[in-house]
Structure formats: C-alpha cells, structure tokens
N, C-alpha and C positions, 0 to 999 in steps of 0.2 A: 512627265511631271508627277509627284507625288501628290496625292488625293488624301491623303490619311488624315493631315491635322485637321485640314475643313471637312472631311467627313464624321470625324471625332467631335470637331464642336459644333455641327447640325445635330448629331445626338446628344449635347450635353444642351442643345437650347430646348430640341426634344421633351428632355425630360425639365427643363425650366418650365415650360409649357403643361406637363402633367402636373406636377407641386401647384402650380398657379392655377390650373382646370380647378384640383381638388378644392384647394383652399377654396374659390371662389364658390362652388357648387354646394358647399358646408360641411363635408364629410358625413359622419354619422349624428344622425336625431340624438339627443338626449333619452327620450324618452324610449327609444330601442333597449329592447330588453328586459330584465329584472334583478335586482340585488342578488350575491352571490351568498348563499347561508354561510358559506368558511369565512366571510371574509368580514370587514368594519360597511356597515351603509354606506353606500354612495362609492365606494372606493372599487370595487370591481361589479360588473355587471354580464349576464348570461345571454343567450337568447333560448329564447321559448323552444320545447320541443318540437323540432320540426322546423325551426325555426327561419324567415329566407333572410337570406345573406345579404348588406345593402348592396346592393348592385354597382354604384356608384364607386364604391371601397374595392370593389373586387376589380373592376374597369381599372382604374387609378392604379391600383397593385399590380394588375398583368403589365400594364403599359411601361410603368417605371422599373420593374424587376425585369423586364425583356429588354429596354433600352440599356437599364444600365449592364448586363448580361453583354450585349454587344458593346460595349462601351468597353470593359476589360478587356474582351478578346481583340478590339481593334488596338488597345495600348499594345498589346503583346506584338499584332502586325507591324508596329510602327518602326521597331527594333529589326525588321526583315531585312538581309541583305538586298542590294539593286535585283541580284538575278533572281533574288526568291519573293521579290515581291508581285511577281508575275509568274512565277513558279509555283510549284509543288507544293510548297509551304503555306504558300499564302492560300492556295483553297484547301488543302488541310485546315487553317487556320478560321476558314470561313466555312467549313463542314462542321466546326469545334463549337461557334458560334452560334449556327443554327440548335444544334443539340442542347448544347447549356440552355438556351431561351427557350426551345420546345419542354424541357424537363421544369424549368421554372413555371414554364406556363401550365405543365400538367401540374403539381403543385396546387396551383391558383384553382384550376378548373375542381379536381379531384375537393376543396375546398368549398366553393360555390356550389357545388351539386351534390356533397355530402349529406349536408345539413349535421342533426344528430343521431346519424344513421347509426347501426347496431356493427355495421363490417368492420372488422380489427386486423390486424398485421403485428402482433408481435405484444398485444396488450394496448397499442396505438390505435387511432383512427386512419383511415387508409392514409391518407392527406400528409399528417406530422409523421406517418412511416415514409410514404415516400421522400418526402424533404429531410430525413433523418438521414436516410438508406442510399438513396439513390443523388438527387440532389447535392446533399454538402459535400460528399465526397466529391464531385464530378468536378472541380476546380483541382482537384490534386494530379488528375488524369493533364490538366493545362501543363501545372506545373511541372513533371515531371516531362509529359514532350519536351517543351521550351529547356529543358535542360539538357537532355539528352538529342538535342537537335542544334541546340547554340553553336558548336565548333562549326556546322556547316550551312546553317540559315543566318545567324547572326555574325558572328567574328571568327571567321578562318581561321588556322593555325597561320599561315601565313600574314593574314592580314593584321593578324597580333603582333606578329613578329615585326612588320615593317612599323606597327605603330611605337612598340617599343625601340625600334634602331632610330626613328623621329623623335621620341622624348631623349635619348640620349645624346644627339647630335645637338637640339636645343638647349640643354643642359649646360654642354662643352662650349656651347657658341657665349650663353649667359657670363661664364667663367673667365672667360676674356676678357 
C-alpha cells in the first residue's frame, strides 16, 4: 500500500504545528533592534552589532524550510511508478530530500551564528551567499532529474502508449 499521501499530510500538519508554535510563542519582541538610518522610523529595523539572533525565529525557520523541503520532494515521489517506488528512484528521491533540507538548514545555521560577522563570499555575507549560490539553485538539480528520469520512473513509453490506445477506444465507444 502506498504511504505517500498520509505521509505528505503528517508533514503538512507538521508544519500547521510550527505556524501555530510560532504564532503562539510571539515571534520577534518589538523592541529587538534599532531603526535603520536609509530607511522611514519604525519601518525597518537592524540588530545591534554582534547582534544574537532570536532564537525562537531561527527554530521556527529551520523546522518549517526542512518540513516544507520534504514536502516538495515527497510531491515528486508521489508521481513514482509501482516498481520505483521501492526502487532506485525512490531513494534517489529520498537522498535529494535529505540534501535540499541539510542545505536549507546550513543556510539557517550559517545565519544564527553569523551574527554581523566581517566573512564575505562574493561582497555577500556567508549566509545570503550560500542561499544565493548553493541553495536556490539546488531545486533545479530536482527538476531536471524528474525530467530526464520521467520516460522511466514515471510513465513508460509503453505505458503512454496503452494509455493513449484507452483514450481512443473510449472516444469510439462515446461516438456510438
């Protein structure tokens, strides 16, 4: 029996569960921080040099960007043919997932223990370079498997074929 969709919506309650942690817990103080000089009062705000990160925000962000990280790659498993969902595919599929959410969560981390540190990567902060560089890309790497993998994880050349000799036969049966 297939696992996917109840495992899909334990992570989509998952993450109901982190929104609703966050909210309830208050997210970030008001008073965090300082007025930003570019910007109008009140309208953007800094944190002090050195400054620590709320803890609380950064919890909440790891939890939600890693759930929903698996979230995507299990839509993608859901599409798996019978034999590949026990197959090849499918722990590719679940090596793709761990990755993307480790990379997220470097991200997060590289962020929490930054601070306003002086380390640059490209004019960037480590942090926005990694999530630049590394990060947004790495959904392309999904895509591009899932395509070049379709004719034989998802819908066969054959199993196209019989699908479309059944729209045709339904077609002829209608016309009658």
């Amino acid at each position: 029996m297939n696992r996917g969709p109840q495992v899909l919506f334990g992570i989509l309650i998952c993450l109901a569960v982190v929104v609703v942690t966050f909210w309830a817990i208050g997210g970030v103080k008001e008073d965090q921080g300082f007025d930003h000089l570019e910007y109008p009062k009140n309208t953007m705000q800094q944190a002090p040099d050195r400054g620590e990160r709320n803890r609380w925000v950064t919890i909440s962000a790891s939890c939600f960007g890693a759930l929903t990280c698996l979230f995507v790659v299990g839509g993608l498993a859901l599409g798996l043919s019978r034999q590949q969902q026990t197959g090849f595919a499918a722990w590719i599929l679940a090596l793709a997932a761990v990755i993307f959410a480790s990379l997220f969560l470097l991200v997060v981390f590289l962020y929490s223990e930054g601070g306003s540190s002086a380390a640059r990567i490209g004019g960037l902060p480590v942090s926005t370079a990694v999530m630049v560089v590394v990060f947004a890309p790495s959904p392309l790497v999904l895509v591009v498997l899932y395509m070049v993998a379709f004719p034989r994880w998802i819908l066969s050349p054959a199993e196209e074929a019989r699908f479309h000799e059944l729209v045709t036969n339904r077609q002829a049966e209608q016309k009658k």
